[in-house]
C-alpha distance (Angstrom), angle and dihedral (degrees) to the residues before:
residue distance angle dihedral
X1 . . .
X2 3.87 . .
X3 3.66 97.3 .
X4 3.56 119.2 110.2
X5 3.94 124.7 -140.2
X6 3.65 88.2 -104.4
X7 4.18 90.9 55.4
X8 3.52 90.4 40.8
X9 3.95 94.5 54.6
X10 3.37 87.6 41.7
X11 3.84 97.3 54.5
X12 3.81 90.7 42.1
X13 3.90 93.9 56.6
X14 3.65 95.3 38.8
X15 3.71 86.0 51.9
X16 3.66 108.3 -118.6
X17 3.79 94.7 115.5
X18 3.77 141.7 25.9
X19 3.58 127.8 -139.9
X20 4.18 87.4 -127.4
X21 4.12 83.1 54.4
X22 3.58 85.0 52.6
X23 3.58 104.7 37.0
X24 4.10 83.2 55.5
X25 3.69 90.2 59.6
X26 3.32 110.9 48.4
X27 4.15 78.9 49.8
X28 3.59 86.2 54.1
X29 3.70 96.8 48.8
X30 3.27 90.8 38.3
X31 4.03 91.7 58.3
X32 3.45 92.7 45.2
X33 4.01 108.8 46.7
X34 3.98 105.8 22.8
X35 3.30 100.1 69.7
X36 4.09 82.2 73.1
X37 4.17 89.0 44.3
X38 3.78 94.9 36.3
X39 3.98 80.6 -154.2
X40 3.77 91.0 149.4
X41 3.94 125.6 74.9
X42 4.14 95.5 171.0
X43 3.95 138.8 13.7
X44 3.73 126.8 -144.9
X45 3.88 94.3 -169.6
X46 3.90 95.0 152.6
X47 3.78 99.2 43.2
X48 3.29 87.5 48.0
X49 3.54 111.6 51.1
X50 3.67 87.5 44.3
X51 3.53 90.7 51.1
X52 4.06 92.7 51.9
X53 4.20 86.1 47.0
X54 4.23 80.4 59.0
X55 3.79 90.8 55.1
X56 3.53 97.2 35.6
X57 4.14 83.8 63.9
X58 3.96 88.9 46.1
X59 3.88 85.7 55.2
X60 3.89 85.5 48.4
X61 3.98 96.8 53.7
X62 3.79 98.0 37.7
X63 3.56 94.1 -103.7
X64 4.15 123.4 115.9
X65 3.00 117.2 163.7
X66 4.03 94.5 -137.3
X67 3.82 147.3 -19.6
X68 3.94 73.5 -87.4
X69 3.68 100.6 65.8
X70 3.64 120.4 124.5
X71 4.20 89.2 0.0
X72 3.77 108.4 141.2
X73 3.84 111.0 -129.7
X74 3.67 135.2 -175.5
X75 4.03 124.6 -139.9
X76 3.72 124.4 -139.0
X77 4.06 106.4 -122.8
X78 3.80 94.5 -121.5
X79 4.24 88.7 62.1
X80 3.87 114.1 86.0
X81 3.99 107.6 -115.7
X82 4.03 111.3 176.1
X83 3.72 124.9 -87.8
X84 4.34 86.3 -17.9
X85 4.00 113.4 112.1
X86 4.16 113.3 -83.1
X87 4.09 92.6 -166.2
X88 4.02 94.4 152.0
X89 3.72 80.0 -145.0
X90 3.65 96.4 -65.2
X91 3.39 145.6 127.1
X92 3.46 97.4 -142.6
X93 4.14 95.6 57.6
X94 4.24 89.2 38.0
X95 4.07 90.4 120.7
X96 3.75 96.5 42.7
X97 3.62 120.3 109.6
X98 4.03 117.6 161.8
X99 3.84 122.0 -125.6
X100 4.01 88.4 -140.7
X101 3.85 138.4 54.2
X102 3.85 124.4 -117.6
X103 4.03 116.1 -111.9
X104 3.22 92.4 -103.4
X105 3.81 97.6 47.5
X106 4.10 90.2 40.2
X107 4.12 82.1 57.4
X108 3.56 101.9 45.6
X109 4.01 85.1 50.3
X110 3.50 92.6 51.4
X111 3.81 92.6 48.7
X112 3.29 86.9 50.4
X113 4.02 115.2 -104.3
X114 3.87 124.8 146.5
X115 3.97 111.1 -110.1
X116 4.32 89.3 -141.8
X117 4.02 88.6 175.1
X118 3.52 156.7 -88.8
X119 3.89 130.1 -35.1
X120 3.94 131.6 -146.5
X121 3.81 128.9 -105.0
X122 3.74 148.3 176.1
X123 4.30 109.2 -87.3
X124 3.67 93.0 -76.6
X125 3.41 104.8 -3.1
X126 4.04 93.7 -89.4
X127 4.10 104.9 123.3
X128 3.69 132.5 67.3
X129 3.67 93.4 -127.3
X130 4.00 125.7 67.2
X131 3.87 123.7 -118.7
X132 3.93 144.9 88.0
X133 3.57 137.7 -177.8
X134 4.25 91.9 -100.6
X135 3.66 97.7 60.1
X136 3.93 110.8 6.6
X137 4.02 135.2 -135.8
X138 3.83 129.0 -15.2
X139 3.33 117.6 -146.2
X140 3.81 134.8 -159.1
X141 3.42 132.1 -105.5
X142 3.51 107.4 -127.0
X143 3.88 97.6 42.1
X144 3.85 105.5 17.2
X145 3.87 87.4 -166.1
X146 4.02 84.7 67.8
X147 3.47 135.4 66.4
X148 3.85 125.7 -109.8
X149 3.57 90.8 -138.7
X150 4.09 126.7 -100.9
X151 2.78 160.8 -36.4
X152 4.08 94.9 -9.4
X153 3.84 84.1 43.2
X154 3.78 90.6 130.3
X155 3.71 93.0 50.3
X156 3.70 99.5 45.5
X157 4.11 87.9 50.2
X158 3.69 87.7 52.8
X159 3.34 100.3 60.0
X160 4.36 98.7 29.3
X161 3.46 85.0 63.2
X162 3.40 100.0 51.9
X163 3.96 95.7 -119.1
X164 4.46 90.5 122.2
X165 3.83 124.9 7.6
X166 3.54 93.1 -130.8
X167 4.30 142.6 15.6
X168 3.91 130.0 -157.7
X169 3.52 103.8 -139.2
X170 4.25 135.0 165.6
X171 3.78 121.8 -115.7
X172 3.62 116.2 -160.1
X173 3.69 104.8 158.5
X174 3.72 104.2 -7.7
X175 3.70 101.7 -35.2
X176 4.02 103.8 134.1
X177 3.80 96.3 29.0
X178 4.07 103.3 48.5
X179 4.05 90.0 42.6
X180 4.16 83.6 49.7
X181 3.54 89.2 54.3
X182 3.91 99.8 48.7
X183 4.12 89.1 51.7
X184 3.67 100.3 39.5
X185 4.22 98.5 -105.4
X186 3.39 145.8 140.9
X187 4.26 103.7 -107.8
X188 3.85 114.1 -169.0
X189 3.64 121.7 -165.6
X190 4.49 105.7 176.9
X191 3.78 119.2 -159.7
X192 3.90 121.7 -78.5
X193 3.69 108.3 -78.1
X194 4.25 97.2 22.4
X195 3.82 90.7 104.6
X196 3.66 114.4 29.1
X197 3.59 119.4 -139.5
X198 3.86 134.0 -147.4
X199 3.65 161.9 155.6
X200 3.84 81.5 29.0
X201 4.09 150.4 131.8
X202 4.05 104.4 -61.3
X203 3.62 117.7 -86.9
X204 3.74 102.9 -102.4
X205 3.92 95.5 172.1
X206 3.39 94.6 37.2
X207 3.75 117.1 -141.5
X208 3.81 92.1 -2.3
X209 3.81 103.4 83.8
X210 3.69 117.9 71.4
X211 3.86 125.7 160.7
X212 3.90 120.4 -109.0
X213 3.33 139.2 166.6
X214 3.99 144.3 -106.3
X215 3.64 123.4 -148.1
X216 3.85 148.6 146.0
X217 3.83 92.6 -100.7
X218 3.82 153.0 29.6
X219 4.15 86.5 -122.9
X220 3.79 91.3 49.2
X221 3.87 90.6 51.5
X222 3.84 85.1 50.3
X223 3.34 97.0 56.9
X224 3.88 95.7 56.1
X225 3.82 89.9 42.1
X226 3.96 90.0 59.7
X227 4.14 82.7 46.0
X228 4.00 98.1 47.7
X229 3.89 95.6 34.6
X230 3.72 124.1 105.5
X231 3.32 160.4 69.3
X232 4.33 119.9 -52.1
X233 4.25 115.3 164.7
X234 3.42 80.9 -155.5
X235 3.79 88.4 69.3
X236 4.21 105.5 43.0
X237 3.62 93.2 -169.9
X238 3.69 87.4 63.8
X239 3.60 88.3 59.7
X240 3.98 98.7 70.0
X241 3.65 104.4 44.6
X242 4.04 115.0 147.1
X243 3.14 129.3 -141.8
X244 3.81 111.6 -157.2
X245 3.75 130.5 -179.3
X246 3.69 122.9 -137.9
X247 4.09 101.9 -117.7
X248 4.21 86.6 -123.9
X249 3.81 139.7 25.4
X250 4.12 97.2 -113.3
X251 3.59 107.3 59.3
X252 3.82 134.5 -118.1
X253 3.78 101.3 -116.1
X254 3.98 125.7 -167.2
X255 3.36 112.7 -174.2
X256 3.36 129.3 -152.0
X257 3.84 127.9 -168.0
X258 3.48 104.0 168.7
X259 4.04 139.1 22.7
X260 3.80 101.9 -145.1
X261 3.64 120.7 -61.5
X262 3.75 97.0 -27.1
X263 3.76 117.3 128.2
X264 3.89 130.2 -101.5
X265 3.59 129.2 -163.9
X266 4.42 105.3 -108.4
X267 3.75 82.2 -131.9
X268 3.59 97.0 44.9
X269 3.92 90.9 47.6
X270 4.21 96.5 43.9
X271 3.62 82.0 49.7
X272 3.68 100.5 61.2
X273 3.45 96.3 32.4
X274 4.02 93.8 59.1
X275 3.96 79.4 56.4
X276 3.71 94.4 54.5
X277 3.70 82.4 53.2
X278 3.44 91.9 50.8
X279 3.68 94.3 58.9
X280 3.85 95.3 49.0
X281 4.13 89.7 53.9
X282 4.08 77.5 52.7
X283 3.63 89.8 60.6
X284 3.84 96.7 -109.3
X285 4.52 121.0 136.9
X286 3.71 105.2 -124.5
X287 3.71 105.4 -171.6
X288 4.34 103.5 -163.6
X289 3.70 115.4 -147.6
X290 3.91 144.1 138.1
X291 3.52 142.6 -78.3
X292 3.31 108.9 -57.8
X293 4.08 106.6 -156.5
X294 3.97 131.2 52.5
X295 4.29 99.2 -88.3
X296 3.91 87.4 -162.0
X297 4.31 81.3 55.0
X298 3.63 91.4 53.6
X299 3.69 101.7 39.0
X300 4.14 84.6 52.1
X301 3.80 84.1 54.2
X302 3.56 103.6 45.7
X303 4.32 85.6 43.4
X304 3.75 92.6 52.3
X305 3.85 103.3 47.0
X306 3.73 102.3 31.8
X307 4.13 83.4 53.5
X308 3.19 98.8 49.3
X309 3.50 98.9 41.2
X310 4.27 91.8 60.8
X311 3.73 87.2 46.7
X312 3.73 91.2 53.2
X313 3.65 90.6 42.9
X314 4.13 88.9 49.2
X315 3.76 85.9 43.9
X316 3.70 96.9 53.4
X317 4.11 93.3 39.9
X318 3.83 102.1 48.3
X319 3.38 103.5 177.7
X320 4.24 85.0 47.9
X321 3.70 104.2 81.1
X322 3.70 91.9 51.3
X323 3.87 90.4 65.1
X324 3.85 93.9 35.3
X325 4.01 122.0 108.5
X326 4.02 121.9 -102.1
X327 4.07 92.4 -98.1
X328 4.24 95.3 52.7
X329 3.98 86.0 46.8
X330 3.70 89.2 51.6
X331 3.28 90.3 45.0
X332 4.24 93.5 53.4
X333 3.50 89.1 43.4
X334 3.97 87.7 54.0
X335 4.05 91.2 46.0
X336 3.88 81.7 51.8
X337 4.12 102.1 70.7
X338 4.20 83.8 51.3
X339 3.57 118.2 105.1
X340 3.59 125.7 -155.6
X341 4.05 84.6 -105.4
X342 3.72 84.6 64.4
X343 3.66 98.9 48.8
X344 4.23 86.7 43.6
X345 3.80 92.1 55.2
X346 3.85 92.1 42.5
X347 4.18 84.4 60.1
X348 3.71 93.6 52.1
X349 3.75 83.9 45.5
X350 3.54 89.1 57.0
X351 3.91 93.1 45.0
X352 3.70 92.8 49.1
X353 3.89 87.3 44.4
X354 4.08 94.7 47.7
X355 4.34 82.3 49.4
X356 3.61 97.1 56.2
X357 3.86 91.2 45.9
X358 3.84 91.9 49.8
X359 3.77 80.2 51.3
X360 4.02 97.7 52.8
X361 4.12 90.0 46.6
X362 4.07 85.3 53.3
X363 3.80 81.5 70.8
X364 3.65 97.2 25.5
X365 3.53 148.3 57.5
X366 3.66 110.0 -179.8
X367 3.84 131.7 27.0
X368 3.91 112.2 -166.1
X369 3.40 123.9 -162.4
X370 4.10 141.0 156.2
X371 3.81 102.9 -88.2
X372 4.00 99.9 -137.1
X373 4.02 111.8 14.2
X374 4.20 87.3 -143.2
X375 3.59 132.2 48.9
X376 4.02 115.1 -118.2
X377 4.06 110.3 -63.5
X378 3.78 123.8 -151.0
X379 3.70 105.8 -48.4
X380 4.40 102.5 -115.7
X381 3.93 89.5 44.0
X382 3.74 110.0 97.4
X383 4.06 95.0 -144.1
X384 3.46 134.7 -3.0
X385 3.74 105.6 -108.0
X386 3.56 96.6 -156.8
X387 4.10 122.7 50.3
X388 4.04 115.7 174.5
X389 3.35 91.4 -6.6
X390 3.79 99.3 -59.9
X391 3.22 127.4 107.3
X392 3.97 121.5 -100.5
X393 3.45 141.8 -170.4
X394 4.12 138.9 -126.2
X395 4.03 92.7 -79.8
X396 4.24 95.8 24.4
X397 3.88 89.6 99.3
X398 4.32 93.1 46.2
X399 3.70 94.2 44.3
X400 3.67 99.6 116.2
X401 3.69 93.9 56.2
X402 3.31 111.0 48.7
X403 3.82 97.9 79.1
X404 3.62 94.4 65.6
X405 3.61 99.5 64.3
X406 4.29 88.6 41.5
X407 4.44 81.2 57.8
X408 3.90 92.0 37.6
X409 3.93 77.3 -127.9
X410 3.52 116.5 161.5
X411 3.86 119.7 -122.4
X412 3.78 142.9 173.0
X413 3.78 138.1 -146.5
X414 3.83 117.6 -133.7
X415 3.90 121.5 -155.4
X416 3.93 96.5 -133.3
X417 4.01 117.9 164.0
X418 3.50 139.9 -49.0
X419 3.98 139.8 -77.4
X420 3.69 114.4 -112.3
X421 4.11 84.6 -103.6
X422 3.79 82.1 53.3
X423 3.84 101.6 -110.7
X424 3.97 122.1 143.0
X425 4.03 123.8 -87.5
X426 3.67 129.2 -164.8
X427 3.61 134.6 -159.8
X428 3.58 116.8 -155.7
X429 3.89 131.3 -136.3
X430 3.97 124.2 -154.6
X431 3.45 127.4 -171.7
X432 4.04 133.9 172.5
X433 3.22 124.0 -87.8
X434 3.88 130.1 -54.7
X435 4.31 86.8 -8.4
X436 3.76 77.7 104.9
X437 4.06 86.5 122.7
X438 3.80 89.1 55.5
X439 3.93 91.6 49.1
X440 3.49 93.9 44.3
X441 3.64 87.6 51.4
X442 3.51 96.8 50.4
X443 3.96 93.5 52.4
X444 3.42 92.8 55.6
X445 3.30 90.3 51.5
X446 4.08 101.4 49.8
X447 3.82 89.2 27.8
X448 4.14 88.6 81.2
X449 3.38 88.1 66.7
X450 4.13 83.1 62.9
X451 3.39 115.8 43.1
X452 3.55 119.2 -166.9
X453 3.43 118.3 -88.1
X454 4.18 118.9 -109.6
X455 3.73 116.4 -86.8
X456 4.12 109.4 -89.2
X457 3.85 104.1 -101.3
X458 3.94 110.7 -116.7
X459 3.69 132.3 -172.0
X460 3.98 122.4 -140.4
């Protein structure tokens, strides 16, 4: 499916296709090619078709709902959707389905979107590849012996291989703009507080985690942000959102091709730096520098909470870790040795780390940096242990991304060329937060320049 969700709407209200017609083909495609992705963890056929009849008599009165009605979207596994299995990709949660919709599900009902079904992840969303023990391996579309990245891995195959034109997904650390950047999408991860978020899954990395989207375009992701934005007193953080202007129309760029001495892939790099190049023909100042926070700070951070959140979660479920896979356990048992000291210094960590970014985006509007230092690795290994060469750690190939979610930043993943073995590369784009309106504005506006690259070709 090449269409985009602005074709598709278009199509529907012009009359030359109905959401049922659609519905039935990503079904179709769906039945025919994911049984080679395993993308899919759950169905909702029934609901869904009925659901598409509903807008299909909208269309007929002159009454959607949306530029959303009668789009077919896919939901991230880890994101309530009603009476469909929630399993967080883990054996201990494989029977639980929730009697209520997620915010952001309950709002792209009500603008009108079809709910097709339920995407694979890692056992509680916390590694950059996709698989568990209760539904196996994802693959990616353009290599099916590699991964598309994690933890949206199910969402991002989904739409690369043309089976939805668009996924809600989370991204705690990475997880909607690396995946985007392995298949050749648009990933969108908004500021803290932009979409509200509840009557879900605990919070397990606190503030960090907020849902996104994937898509084929800047416009789609648009669309969905206009959809998913907005205020909920249910949610506080949604209450104190900013909204700053950049002080001039052209940018201030920093650009960053490197955090310290940690690998990147040659293609990766040469990629992103004939982008950079790119913008300065466009007329834009890219200044280049270094990281600009303390890694061995952030690594503490993301080690501290992300611990201590599985051991809460194993503490608070206590028939759960029994049924969990080897890497969560480890994980609890890690969270385990913290003490509430720890996880109090970790939060003035954060604090002090959310200051100094507020700090670089006084003097900057735009941080660029590769999305995902690596290019996808073979699809059941959790990390490629080996980028450029070098050798590289669990987090080596996801340390670009990780900073955004410590600032509550918003950030977006372009689709910009091809590796010399002709997989997908991203650039990502970082602004401070709540200007996610001006960076969202801005990609659109340089992603024209890079049009996303053709659907992957896939045999039944």
């Amino acid at each position: 499916m090449e269409e985009t969700i602005g074709e598709l709407a278009a199509a529907m209200r012009a009359g030359r296709l109905t959401s049922l017609a659609l519905v039935e083909r990503c079904m179709a495609r769906i039945g025919r090619l994911d049984r080679r992705l395993n993308s899919f963890i759950a169905l909702d056929e029934g609901r869904a078709l009925a659901a598409a009849r509903e807008s299909d008599a909208r269309f007929a009165h002159g009454r959607p709902r949306s530029p959303l009605e009668g789009v077919a979207i896919s939901v991230k596994d880890n994101i309530h959707v009603a009476d469909l299995p929630s399993t967080w990709g883990s054996r201990a949660l494989a029977h639980y389905k929730p009697d209520i919709d997620e915010l952001p599900v309950a709002r792209l009902r009500a603008a009108g979107a079809i709910i097709l079904g339920k995407t694979n992840v890692p056992e509680f969303t916390l590694e950059g590849y996709t698989g568990n023990e209760l539904f196996g391996v994802t693959r990616n579309p353009w290599d099916t012996r590699l991964t598309p990245g994690g933890s949206t891995g199910g969402g991002a195959a989904s739409v690369a291989a043309g089976l939805v034109p668009a996924a809600l997904g989370t991204d705690g650390g990475g997880s909607i703009r690396r995946p985007a950047s392995h298949t050749g999408l648009v990933g969108w991860k908004p500021s803290i507080g932009r979409w509200p978020r509840i009557d879900g899954f605990p919070a397990i990395l606190t503030d960090f985690e907020t849902a996104g989207t994937m898509t084929r375009t800047v416009e789609d992701a648009l669309l969905l942000d206009d959809i998913l934005k907005g205020l909920d007193a249910r949610d506080r953080r949604s209450l104190y959102a900013a909204a700053p202007r950049w002080p001039s129309e052209k940018p201030r760029i920093v650009y960053a091709p490197r955090f310290g001495g940690a690998p990147v892939d040659a293609d990766v790099s040469a990629i992103v730096a004939e982008f950079v190049r790119a913008l300065q023909r466009d007329g834009y100042e890219v200044r280049e520098d270094g990281v600009f926070f303390d890694l061995e700070d952030a690594a503490r951070i993301w080690h501290v909470v992300s611990r201590a959140g599985v051991a809460w979660l194993m503490r608070e479920n206590a028939s759960m870790e029994s049924e969990a896979g080897p890497a969560a356990r480890a994980m609890a048992a890690d969270g385990r040795k913290l003490t509430g000291a720890d996880y109090i210094d970790a939060l003035e960590r954060v604090a002090a780390f959310r200051r100094r970014c507020a700090e670089l985006f006084d003097s900057v509007d735009v941080v660029v940096t590769p999305t995902a230092a690596a290019l996808p690795w073979p699809a059941a290994t959790p990390y490629p242990d080996v980028i450029d060469g070098r050798p590289a750690g669990p987090r080596d190939h996801a340390i670009f991304t990780g900073w955004v979610n410590i600032a509550g930043s918003p950030a977006i993943s372009l689709p910009i060329g091809l590796s010399r073995s002709g997989l997908p590369i991203g650039v990502q784009l970082a602004a401070g937060f709540g200007a996610d309106a001006a960076l969202l504005a801005f990609a659109r506006e340089i992603s024209r320049a890079f049009p996303p690259p053709p659907l992957p070709v896939m045999e039944a």
